[in-house]
C-alpha positions in Angstrom: 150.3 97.5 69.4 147.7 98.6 66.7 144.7 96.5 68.1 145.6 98.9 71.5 145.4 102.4 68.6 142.2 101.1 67.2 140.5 99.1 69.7 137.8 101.2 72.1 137.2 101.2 75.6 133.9 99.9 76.5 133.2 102.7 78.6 133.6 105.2 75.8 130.0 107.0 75.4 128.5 105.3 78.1 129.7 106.8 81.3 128.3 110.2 82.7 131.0 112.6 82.9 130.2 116.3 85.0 131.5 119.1 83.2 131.2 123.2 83.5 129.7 125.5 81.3 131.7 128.9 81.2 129.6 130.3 78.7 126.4 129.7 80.4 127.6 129.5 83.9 126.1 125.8 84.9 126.8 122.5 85.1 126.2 120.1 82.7 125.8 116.5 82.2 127.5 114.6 79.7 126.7 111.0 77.8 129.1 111.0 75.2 128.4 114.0 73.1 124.9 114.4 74.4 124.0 116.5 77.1 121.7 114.8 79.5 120.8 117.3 82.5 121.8 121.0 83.2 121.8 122.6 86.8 123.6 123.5 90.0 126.4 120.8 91.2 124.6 119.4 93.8 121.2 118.5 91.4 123.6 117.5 88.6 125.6 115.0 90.9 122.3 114.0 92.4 121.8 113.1 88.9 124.6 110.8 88.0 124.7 109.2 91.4 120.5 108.1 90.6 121.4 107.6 86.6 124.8 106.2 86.6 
């Protein structure tokens, strides 16, 4: 049970996750904790689907 509470998912910080900006009313692109591309929907899953 402890290896499961410490152990990490290989996908952590690799996987490109779509996310909305409130504050600055676009879309954003996420690697992690980095952001990778800003933009409408459409370009930002145009995006992932090329980058993924």
């Amino acid at each position: 049970m402890l290896q499961a509470l410490f152990s990490r998912t290989k996908d952590t910080g690799k996987t490109l996750k779509l996310k909305f900006n409130k504050e600055e009313k676009s879309w954003v692109v996420l690697k992690g904790h980095s952001i990778m591309f800003i933009g409408g929907e459409d370009q930002c899953k145009t995006y992932m689907n090329n980058f993924s």
